[in-house]
C-alpha positions in Angstrom: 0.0 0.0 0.0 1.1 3.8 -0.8 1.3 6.2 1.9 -1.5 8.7 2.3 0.7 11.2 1.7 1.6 9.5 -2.0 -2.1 9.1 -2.4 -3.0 13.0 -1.9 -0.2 13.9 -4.3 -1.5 11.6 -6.8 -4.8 12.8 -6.4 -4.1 16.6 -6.5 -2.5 15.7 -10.0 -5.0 14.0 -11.1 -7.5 17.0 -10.5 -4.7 19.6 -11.7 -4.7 17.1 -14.9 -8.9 17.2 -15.3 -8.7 20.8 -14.8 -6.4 21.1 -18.0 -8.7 18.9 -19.9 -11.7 20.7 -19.1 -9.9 24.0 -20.3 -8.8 21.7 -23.7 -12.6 20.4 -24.3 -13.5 24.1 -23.6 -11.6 25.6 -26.4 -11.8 22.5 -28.7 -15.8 23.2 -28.5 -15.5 27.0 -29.1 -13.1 26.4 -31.7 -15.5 23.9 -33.4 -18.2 25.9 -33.6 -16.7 28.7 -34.6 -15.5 26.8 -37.8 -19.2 25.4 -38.0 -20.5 28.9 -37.7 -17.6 30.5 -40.7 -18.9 27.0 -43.0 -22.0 27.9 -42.4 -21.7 31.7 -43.4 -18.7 31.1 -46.3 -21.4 28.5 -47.9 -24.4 31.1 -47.6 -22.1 33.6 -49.6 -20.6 31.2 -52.0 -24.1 29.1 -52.3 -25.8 32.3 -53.3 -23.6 33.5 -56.2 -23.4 29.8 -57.2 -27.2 30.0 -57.1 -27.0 33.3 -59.2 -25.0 32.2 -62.0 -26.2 29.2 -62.2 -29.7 31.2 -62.8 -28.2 33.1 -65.4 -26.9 30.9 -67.0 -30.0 28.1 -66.9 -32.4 31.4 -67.8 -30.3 32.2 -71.1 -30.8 28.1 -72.3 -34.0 27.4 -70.9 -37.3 28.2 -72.8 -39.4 28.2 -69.5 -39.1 31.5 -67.6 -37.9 30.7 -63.9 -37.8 33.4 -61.5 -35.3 31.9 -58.5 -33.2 29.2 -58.2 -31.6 28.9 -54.9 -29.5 25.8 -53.1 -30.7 24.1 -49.8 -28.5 24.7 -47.4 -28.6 21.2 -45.6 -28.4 18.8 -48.9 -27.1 21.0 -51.6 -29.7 20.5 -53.5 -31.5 23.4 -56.7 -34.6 24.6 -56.0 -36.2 26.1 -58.7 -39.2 27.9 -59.1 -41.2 29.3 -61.9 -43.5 31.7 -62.6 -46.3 29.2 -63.1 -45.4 27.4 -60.0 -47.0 30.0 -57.5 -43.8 29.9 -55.0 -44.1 26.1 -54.5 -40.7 24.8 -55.6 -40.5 22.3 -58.9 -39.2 19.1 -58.3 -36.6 17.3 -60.2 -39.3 14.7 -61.3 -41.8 17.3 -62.6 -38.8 18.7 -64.9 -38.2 17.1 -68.2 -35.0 15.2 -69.1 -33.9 17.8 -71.3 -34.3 20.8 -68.7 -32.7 18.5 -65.8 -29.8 18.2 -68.3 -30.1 22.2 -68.7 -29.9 23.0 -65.1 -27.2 20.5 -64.8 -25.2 22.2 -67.4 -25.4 25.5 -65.9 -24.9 24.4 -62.7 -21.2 22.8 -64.2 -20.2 26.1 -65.9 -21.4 28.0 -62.9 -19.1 25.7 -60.9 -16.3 25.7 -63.4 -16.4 30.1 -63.1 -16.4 29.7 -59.1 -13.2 27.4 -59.3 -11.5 29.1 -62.0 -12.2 32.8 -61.0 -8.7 34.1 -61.9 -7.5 31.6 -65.2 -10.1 30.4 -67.0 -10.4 26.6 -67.1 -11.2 24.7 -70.5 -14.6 23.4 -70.8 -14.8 19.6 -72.3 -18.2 18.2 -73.7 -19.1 15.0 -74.7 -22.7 15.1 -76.4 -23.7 17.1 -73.8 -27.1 18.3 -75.6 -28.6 15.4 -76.6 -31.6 15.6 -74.3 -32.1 19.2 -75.6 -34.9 20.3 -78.1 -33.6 22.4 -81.2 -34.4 25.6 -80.0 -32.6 25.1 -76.6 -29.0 23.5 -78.7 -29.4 26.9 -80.2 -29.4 28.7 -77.2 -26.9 26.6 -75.6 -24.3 26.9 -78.7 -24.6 30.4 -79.2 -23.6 30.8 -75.2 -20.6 28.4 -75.7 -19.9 30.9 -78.6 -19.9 33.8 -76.4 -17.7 31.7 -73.4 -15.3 30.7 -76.5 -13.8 34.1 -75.8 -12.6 33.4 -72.6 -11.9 30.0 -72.1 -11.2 27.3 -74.6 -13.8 24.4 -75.5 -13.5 20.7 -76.9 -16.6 19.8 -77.8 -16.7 15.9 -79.1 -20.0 15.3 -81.1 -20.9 12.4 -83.7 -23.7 15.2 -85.1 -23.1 17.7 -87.9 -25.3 19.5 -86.8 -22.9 21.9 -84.9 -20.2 22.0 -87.4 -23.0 23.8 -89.2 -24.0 26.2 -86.3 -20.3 27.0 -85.1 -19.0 27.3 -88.9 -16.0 28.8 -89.4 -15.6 29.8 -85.9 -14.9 26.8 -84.4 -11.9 24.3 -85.7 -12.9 21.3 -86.6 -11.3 17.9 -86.5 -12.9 14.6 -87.7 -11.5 11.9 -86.0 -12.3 9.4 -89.0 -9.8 11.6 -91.6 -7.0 10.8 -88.5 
Protein backbone atom coordinates (compact mmCIF):
# COMPACT_ATOMS: atom_id res chain seq x y z
CA UNK A 1 0.00 0.00 0.00
CA UNK A 2 1.07 3.81 -0.78
CA UNK A 3 1.29 6.19 1.90
CA UNK A 4 -1.49 8.69 2.25
CA UNK A 5 0.73 11.19 1.65
CA UNK A 6 1.60 9.52 -1.96
CA UNK A 7 -2.07 9.07 -2.44
CA UNK A 8 -2.97 12.98 -1.90
CA UNK A 9 -0.21 13.92 -4.28
CA UNK A 10 -1.47 11.55 -6.76
CA UNK A 11 -4.78 12.75 -6.39
CA UNK A 12 -4.05 16.62 -6.54
CA UNK A 13 -2.46 15.75 -9.97
CA UNK A 14 -5.04 13.98 -11.05
CA UNK A 15 -7.54 16.95 -10.51
CA UNK A 16 -4.73 19.57 -11.74
CA UNK A 17 -4.68 17.13 -14.89
CA UNK A 18 -8.94 17.24 -15.28
CA UNK A 19 -8.66 20.77 -14.79
CA UNK A 20 -6.37 21.08 -17.98
CA UNK A 21 -8.69 18.86 -19.91
CA UNK A 22 -11.74 20.68 -19.13
CA UNK A 23 -9.87 24.04 -20.31
CA UNK A 24 -8.83 21.69 -23.69
CA UNK A 25 -12.57 20.39 -24.30
CA UNK A 26 -13.50 24.10 -23.64
CA UNK A 27 -11.56 25.60 -26.40
CA UNK A 28 -11.79 22.45 -28.69
CA UNK A 29 -15.81 23.18 -28.55
CA UNK A 30 -15.48 26.99 -29.10
CA UNK A 31 -13.08 26.43 -31.75
CA UNK A 32 -15.46 23.91 -33.43
CA UNK A 33 -18.16 25.93 -33.63
CA UNK A 34 -16.74 28.72 -34.57
CA UNK A 35 -15.55 26.84 -37.85
CA UNK A 36 -19.16 25.35 -38.01
CA UNK A 37 -20.49 28.89 -37.66
CA UNK A 38 -17.62 30.49 -40.67
CA UNK A 39 -18.95 26.99 -42.97
CA UNK A 40 -22.02 27.88 -42.36
CA UNK A 41 -21.67 31.75 -43.38
CA UNK A 42 -18.74 31.06 -46.33
CA UNK A 43 -21.36 28.52 -47.90
CA UNK A 44 -24.39 31.07 -47.60
CA UNK A 45 -22.12 33.59 -49.55
CA UNK A 46 -20.57 31.21 -52.03
CA UNK A 47 -24.07 29.08 -52.34
CA UNK A 48 -25.85 32.33 -53.33
CA UNK A 49 -23.56 33.49 -56.24
CA UNK A 50 -23.40 29.76 -57.19
CA UNK A 51 -27.23 30.01 -57.11
CA UNK A 52 -27.02 33.26 -59.16
CA UNK A 53 -25.02 32.24 -61.95
CA UNK A 54 -26.16 29.18 -62.18
CA UNK A 55 -29.67 31.19 -62.76
CA UNK A 56 -28.23 33.14 -65.37
CA UNK A 57 -26.91 30.87 -67.05
CA UNK A 58 -29.97 28.14 -66.91
CA UNK A 59 -32.42 31.43 -67.82
CA UNK A 60 -30.29 32.21 -71.09
CA UNK A 61 -30.78 28.09 -72.31
CA UNK A 62 -34.03 27.41 -70.94
CA UNK A 63 -37.34 28.17 -72.83
CA UNK A 64 -39.37 28.18 -69.50
CA UNK A 65 -39.13 31.45 -67.62
CA UNK A 66 -37.93 30.69 -63.88
CA UNK A 67 -37.79 33.43 -61.48
CA UNK A 68 -35.28 31.91 -58.47
CA UNK A 69 -33.20 29.16 -58.20
CA UNK A 70 -31.61 28.88 -54.85
CA UNK A 71 -29.51 25.84 -53.14
CA UNK A 72 -30.66 24.11 -49.78
CA UNK A 73 -28.51 24.75 -47.43
CA UNK A 74 -28.62 21.17 -45.55
CA UNK A 75 -28.41 18.76 -48.86
CA UNK A 76 -27.10 21.03 -51.64
CA UNK A 77 -29.72 20.49 -53.49
CA UNK A 78 -31.52 23.36 -56.67
CA UNK A 79 -34.59 24.58 -55.99
CA UNK A 80 -36.18 26.05 -58.74
CA UNK A 81 -39.20 27.90 -59.07
CA UNK A 82 -41.18 29.28 -61.88
CA UNK A 83 -43.46 31.72 -62.64
CA UNK A 84 -46.25 29.20 -63.12
CA UNK A 85 -45.36 27.36 -59.96
CA UNK A 86 -46.99 30.01 -57.48
CA UNK A 87 -43.75 29.88 -55.04
CA UNK A 88 -44.08 26.12 -54.54
CA UNK A 89 -40.69 24.83 -55.62
CA UNK A 90 -40.47 22.33 -58.94
CA UNK A 91 -39.21 19.14 -58.30
CA UNK A 92 -36.60 17.31 -60.17
CA UNK A 93 -39.31 14.68 -61.26
CA UNK A 94 -41.77 17.29 -62.58
CA UNK A 95 -38.81 18.74 -64.86
CA UNK A 96 -38.19 17.15 -68.22
CA UNK A 97 -34.97 15.20 -69.08
CA UNK A 98 -33.92 17.83 -71.27
CA UNK A 99 -34.33 20.82 -68.68
CA UNK A 100 -32.71 18.55 -65.75
CA UNK A 101 -29.81 18.16 -68.33
CA UNK A 102 -30.11 22.22 -68.72
CA UNK A 103 -29.92 23.05 -65.05
CA UNK A 104 -27.18 20.50 -64.75
CA UNK A 105 -25.21 22.19 -67.41
CA UNK A 106 -25.40 25.52 -65.92
CA UNK A 107 -24.91 24.36 -62.68
CA UNK A 108 -21.22 22.78 -64.16
CA UNK A 109 -20.25 26.12 -65.87
CA UNK A 110 -21.41 28.01 -62.87
CA UNK A 111 -19.14 25.74 -60.89
CA UNK A 112 -16.29 25.71 -63.37
CA UNK A 113 -16.42 30.08 -63.08
CA UNK A 114 -16.36 29.69 -59.09
CA UNK A 115 -13.25 27.38 -59.26
CA UNK A 116 -11.50 29.09 -61.98
CA UNK A 117 -12.19 32.76 -61.01
CA UNK A 118 -8.68 34.14 -61.90
CA UNK A 119 -7.52 31.63 -65.20
CA UNK A 120 -10.12 30.42 -66.97
CA UNK A 121 -10.36 26.60 -67.10
CA UNK A 122 -11.16 24.68 -70.48
CA UNK A 123 -14.60 23.35 -70.76
CA UNK A 124 -14.82 19.60 -72.27
CA UNK A 125 -18.18 18.25 -73.69
CA UNK A 126 -19.06 15.03 -74.70
CA UNK A 127 -22.65 15.12 -76.43
CA UNK A 128 -23.72 17.09 -73.79
CA UNK A 129 -27.07 18.26 -75.60
CA UNK A 130 -28.65 15.36 -76.57
CA UNK A 131 -31.61 15.55 -74.30
CA UNK A 132 -32.15 19.23 -75.63
CA UNK A 133 -34.85 20.33 -78.12
CA UNK A 134 -33.57 22.43 -81.16
CA UNK A 135 -34.43 25.61 -79.98
CA UNK A 136 -32.58 25.05 -76.62
CA UNK A 137 -29.01 23.55 -78.75
CA UNK A 138 -29.43 26.86 -80.21
CA UNK A 139 -29.38 28.67 -77.24
CA UNK A 140 -26.86 26.56 -75.63
CA UNK A 141 -24.34 26.87 -78.73
CA UNK A 142 -24.63 30.41 -79.24
CA UNK A 143 -23.60 30.83 -75.18
CA UNK A 144 -20.57 28.42 -75.70
CA UNK A 145 -19.90 30.86 -78.55
CA UNK A 146 -19.93 33.81 -76.35
CA UNK A 147 -17.75 31.69 -73.43
CA UNK A 148 -15.29 30.67 -76.48
CA UNK A 149 -13.83 34.07 -75.84
CA UNK A 150 -12.59 33.36 -72.60
CA UNK A 151 -11.86 30.03 -72.11
CA UNK A 152 -11.18 27.29 -74.61
CA UNK A 153 -13.78 24.35 -75.52
CA UNK A 154 -13.48 20.73 -76.86
CA UNK A 155 -16.62 19.76 -77.84
CA UNK A 156 -16.68 15.87 -79.05
CA UNK A 157 -19.98 15.31 -81.10
CA UNK A 158 -20.92 12.40 -83.73
CA UNK A 159 -23.72 15.25 -85.05
CA UNK A 160 -23.14 17.67 -87.92
CA UNK A 161 -25.26 19.51 -86.84
CA UNK A 162 -22.95 21.93 -84.94
CA UNK A 163 -20.21 22.02 -87.37
CA UNK A 164 -23.03 23.81 -89.24
CA UNK A 165 -23.97 26.25 -86.35
CA UNK A 166 -20.27 27.05 -85.12
CA UNK A 167 -18.99 27.29 -88.89
CA UNK A 168 -16.00 28.82 -89.37
CA UNK A 169 -15.59 29.83 -85.92
CA UNK A 170 -14.89 26.81 -84.44
CA UNK A 171 -11.88 24.25 -85.66
CA UNK A 172 -12.95 21.27 -86.56
CA UNK A 173 -11.34 17.91 -86.49
CA UNK A 174 -12.93 14.65 -87.73
CA UNK A 175 -11.53 11.93 -85.97
CA UNK A 176 -12.29 9.38 -88.96
CA UNK A 177 -9.77 11.58 -91.64
CA UNK A 178 -6.99 10.83 -88.53
Amino acid sequence: LESPFTLEEDLYDLREKEKNLKSKAQALLTARETLRNIVIQFRKEHLNLFANQTKELFQKIASENYNTLSYDETSLAPVVQSFESEGTPLSMASMSCGTQDQLFFSMKLALLDQLSSSKKLPLFLDDPFVNFDHARRKKTVNLLKTLSTERQIFLFTYDPWYVELFGQEAHLMNLETI
